[in-house]
Every structure is written in C-alpha cells, then in structure tokens.
PyMOL CGO cylinders between C-alpha atoms (Angstrom):
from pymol import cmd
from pymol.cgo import CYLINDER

trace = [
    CYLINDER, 82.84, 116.71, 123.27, 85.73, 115.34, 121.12, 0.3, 1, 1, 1, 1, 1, 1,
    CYLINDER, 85.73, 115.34, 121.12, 87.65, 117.72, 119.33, 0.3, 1, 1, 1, 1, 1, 1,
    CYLINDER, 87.65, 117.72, 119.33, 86.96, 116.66, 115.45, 0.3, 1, 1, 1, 1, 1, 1,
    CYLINDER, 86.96, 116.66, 115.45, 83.31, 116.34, 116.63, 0.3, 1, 1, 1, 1, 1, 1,
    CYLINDER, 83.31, 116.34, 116.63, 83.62, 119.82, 117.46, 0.3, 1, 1, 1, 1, 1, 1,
    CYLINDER, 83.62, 119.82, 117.46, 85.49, 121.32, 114.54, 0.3, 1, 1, 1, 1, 1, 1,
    CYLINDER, 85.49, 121.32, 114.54, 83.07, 119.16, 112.51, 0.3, 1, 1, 1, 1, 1, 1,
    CYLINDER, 83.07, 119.16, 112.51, 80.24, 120.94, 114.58, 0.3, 1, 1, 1, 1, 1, 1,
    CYLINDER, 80.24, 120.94, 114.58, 81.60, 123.94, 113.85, 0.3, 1, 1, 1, 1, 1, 1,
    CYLINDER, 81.60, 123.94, 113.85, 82.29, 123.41, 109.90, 0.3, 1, 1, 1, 1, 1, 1,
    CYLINDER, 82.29, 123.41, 109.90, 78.11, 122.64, 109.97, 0.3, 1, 1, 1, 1, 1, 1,
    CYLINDER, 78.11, 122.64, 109.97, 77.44, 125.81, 111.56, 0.3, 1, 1, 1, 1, 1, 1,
    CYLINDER, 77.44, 125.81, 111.56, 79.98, 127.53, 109.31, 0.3, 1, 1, 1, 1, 1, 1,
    CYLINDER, 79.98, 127.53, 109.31, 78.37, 126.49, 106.06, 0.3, 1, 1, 1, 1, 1, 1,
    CYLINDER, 78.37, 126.49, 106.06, 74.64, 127.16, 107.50, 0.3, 1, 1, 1, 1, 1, 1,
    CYLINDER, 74.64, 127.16, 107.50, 76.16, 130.40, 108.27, 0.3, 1, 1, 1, 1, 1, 1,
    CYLINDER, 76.16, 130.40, 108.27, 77.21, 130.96, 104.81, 0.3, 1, 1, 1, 1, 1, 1,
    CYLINDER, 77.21, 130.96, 104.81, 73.42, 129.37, 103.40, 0.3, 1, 1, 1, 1, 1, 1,
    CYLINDER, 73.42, 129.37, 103.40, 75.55, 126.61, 102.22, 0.3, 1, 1, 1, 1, 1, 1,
    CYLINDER, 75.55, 126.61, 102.22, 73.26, 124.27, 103.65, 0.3, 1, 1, 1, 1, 1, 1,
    CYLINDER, 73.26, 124.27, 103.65, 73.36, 122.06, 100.30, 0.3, 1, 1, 1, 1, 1, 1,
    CYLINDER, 73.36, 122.06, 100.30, 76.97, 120.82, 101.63, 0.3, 1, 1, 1, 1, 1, 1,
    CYLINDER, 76.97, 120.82, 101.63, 77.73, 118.43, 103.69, 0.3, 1, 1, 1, 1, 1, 1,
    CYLINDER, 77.73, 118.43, 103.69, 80.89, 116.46, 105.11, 0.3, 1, 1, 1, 1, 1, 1,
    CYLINDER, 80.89, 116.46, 105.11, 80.76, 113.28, 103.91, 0.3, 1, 1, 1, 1, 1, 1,
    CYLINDER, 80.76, 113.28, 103.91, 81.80, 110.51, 106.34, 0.3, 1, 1, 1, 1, 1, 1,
    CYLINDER, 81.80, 110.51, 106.34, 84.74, 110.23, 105.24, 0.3, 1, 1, 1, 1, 1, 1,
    CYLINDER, 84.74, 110.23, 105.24, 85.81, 113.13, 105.90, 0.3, 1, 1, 1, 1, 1, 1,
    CYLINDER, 85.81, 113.13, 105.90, 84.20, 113.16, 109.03, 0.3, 1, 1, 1, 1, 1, 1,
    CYLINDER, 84.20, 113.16, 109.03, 86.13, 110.29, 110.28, 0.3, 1, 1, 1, 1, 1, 1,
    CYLINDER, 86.13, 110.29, 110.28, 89.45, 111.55, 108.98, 0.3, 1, 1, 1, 1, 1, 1,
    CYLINDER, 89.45, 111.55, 108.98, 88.61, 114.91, 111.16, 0.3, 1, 1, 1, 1, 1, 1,
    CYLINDER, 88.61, 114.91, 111.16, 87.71, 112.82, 114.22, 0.3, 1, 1, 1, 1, 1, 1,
    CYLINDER, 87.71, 112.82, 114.22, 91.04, 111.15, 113.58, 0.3, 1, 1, 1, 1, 1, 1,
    CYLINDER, 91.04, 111.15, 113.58, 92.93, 114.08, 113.60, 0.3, 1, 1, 1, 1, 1, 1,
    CYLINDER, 92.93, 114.08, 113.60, 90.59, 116.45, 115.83, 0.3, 1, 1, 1, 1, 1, 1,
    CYLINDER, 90.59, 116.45, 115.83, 93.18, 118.08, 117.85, 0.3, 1, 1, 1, 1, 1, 1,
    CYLINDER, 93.18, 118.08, 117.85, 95.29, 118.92, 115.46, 0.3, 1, 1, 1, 1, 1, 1,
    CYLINDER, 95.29, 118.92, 115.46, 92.46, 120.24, 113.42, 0.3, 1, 1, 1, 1, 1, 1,
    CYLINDER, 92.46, 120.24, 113.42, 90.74, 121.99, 116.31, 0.3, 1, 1, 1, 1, 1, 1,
    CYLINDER, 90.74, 121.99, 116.31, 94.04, 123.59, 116.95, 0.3, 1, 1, 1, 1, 1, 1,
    CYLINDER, 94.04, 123.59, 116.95, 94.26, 125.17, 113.50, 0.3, 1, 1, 1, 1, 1, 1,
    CYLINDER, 94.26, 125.17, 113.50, 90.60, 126.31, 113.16, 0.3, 1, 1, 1, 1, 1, 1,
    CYLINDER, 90.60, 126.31, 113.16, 91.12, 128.11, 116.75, 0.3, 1, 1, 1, 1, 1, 1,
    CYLINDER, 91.12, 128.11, 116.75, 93.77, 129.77, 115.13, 0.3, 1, 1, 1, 1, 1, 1,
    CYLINDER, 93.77, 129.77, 115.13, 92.43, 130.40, 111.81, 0.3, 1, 1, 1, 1, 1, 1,
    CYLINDER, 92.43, 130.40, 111.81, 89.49, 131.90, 113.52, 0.3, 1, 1, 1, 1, 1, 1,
    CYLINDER, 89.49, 131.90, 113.52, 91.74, 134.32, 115.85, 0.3, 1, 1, 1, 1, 1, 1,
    CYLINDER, 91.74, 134.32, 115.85, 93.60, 135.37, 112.86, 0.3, 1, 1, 1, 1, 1, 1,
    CYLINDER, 93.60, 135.37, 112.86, 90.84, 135.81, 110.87, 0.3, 1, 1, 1, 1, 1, 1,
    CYLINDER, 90.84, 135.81, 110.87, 87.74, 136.94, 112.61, 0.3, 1, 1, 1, 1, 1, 1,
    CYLINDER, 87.74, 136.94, 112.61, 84.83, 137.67, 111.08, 0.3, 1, 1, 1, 1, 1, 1,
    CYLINDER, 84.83, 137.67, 111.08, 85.73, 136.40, 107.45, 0.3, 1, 1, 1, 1, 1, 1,
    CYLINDER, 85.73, 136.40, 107.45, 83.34, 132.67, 107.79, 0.3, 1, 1, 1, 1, 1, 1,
    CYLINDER, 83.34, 132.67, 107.79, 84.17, 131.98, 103.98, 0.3, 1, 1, 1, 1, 1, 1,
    CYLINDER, 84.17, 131.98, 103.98, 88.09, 132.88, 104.60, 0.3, 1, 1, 1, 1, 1, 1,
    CYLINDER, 88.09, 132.88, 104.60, 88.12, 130.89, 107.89, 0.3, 1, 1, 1, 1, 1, 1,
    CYLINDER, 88.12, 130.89, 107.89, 86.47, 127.74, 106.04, 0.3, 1, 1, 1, 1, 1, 1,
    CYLINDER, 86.47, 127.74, 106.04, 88.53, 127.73, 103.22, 0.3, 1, 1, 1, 1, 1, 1,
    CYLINDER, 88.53, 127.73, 103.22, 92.05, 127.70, 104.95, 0.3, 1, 1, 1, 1, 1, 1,
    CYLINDER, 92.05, 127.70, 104.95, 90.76, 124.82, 107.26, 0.3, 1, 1, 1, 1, 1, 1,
    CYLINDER, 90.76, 124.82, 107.26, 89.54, 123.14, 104.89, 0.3, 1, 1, 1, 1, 1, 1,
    CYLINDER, 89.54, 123.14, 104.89, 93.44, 123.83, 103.29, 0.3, 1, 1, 1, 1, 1, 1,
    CYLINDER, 93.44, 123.83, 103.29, 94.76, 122.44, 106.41, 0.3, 1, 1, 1, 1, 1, 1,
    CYLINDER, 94.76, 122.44, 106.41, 92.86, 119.20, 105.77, 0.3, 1, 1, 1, 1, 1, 1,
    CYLINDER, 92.86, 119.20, 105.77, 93.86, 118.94, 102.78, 0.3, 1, 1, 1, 1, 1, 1,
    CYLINDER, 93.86, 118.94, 102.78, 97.41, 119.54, 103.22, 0.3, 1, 1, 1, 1, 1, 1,
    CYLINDER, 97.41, 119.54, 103.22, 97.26, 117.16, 105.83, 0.3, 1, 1, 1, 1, 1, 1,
    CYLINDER, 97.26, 117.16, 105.83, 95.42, 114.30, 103.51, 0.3, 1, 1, 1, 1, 1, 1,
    CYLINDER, 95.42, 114.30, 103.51, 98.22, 115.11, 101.00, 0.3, 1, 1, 1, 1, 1, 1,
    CYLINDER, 98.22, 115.11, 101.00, 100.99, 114.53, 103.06, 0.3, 1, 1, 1, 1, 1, 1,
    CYLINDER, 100.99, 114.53, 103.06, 100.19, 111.41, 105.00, 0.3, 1, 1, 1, 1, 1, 1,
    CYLINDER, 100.19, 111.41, 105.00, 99.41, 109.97, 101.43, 0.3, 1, 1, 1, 1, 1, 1,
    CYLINDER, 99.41, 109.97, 101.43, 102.66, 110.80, 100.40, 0.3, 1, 1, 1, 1, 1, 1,
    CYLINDER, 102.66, 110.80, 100.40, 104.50, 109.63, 103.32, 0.3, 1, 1, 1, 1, 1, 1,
    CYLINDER, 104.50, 109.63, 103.32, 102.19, 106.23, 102.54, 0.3, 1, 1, 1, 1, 1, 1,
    CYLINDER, 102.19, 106.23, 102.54, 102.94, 106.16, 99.17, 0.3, 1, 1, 1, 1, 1, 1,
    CYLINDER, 102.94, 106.16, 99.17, 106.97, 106.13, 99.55, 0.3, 1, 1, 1, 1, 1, 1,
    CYLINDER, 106.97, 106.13, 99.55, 106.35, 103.87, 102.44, 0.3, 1, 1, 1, 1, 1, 1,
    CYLINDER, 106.35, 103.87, 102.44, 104.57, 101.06, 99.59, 0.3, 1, 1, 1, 1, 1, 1,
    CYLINDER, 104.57, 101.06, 99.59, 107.33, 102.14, 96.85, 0.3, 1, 1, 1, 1, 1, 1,
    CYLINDER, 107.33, 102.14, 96.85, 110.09, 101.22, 99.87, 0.3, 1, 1, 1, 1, 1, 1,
    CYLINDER, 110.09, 101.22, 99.87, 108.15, 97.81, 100.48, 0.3, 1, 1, 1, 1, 1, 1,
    CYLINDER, 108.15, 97.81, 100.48, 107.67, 97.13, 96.34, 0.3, 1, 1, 1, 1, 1, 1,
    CYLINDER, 107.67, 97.13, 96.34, 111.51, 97.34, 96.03, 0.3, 1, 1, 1, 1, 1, 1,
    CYLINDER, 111.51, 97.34, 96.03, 111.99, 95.10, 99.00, 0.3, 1, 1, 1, 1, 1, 1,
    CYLINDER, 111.99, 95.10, 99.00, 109.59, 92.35, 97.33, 0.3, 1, 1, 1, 1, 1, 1,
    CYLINDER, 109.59, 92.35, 97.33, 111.16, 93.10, 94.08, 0.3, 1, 1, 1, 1, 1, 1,
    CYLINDER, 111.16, 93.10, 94.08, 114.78, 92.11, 95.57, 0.3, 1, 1, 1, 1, 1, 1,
    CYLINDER, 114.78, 92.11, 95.57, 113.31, 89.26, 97.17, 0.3, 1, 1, 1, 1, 1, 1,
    CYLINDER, 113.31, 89.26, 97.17, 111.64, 88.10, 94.13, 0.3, 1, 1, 1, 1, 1, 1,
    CYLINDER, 111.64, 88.10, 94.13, 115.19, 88.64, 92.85, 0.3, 1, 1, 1, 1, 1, 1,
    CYLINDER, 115.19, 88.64, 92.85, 116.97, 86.74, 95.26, 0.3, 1, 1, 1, 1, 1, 1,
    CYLINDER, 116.97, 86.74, 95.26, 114.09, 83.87, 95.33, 0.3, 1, 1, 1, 1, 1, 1,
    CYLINDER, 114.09, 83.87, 95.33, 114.89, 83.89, 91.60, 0.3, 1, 1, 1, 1, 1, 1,
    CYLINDER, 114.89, 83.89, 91.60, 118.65, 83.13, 91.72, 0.3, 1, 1, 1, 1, 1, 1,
    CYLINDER, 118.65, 83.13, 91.72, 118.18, 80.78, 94.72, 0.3, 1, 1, 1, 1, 1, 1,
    CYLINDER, 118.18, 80.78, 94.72, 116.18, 78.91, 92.09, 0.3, 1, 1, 1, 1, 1, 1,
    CYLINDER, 116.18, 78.91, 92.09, 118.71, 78.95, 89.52, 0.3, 1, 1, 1, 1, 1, 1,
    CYLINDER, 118.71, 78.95, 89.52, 121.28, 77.59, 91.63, 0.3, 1, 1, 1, 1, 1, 1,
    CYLINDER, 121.28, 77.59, 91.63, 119.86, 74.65, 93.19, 0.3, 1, 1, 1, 1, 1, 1,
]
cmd.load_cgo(trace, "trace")
C-alpha cells in the first residue's frame, strides 16, 4: 500500500474512531497526502508513538503537520512568482527603453 494511502486510511479510521464519521478528506487533500505520503506517514508514526492513546491529540498535530507543510511550500511558491514578477517587470523595463531608443 502507498504510504499517503495509508496515513489517509488511517485518518478514516481515526475520525470513525472519534464518531466523526460526518468528515471526510476531500480530494484534495487526499492527493496532496499521496504526494507527500512518506513524509506524512513518517510524522503520524511518530505522533502516534509519542502520543498513544490520545486519537483526537494524534489527529490534530497531523493534521498540523499538513498544514505546516501546505503553508510552507506556498510560501516558498509565492517568493518564487514575486522573484519571476520582478524579472518580467525589468524586462518590461528594458523592452521599454529598447523602444525609446530605436
């Protein structure tokens, strides 16, 4: 089994667990846990070893984990489009005076 099939496996259970049946993953985050499965499987094995027997505990700090990890990739993609905007904004710049010259 894949590992963010079975952390998402596991969330399921988790929530039934908890009679949260009401709640489900949607599939997006789904996908963005079978994207990062083993990093994610990593942290719920751990989460659960540090924190046995506390289901509601356990869930929330995983789901903390994806939601750190959601955070920072965004921000990482976010500087990534404000480095690119500045280099369109130069070229727009340069187009601009190439223009004025000719």
């Amino acid at each position: 089994m894949l590992p963010g099939r079975e952390l998402i496996n596991e969330i399921e259970q988790t929530l039934s667990d908890l009679d949260a049946d009401e709640w489900e993953l949607s599939g997006k985050l789904e996908q963005y846990i079978l994207d990062n499965g083993d990093e994610f499987l990593t942290e719920w094995r751990e989460i659960k070893h540090d924190y046995p027997g506390n289901t509601k505990e356990q869930l929330n700090l995983i789901f903390d984990v994806i939601q750190s990890e959601a955070y920072s990739e965004s921000a990482k993609l976010q500087a990534r489009v404000d480095f690119l905007d500045e280099i369109n904004d130069e070229l727009e710049h340069l187009f601009d005076y190439d223009e004025e010259n000719v």
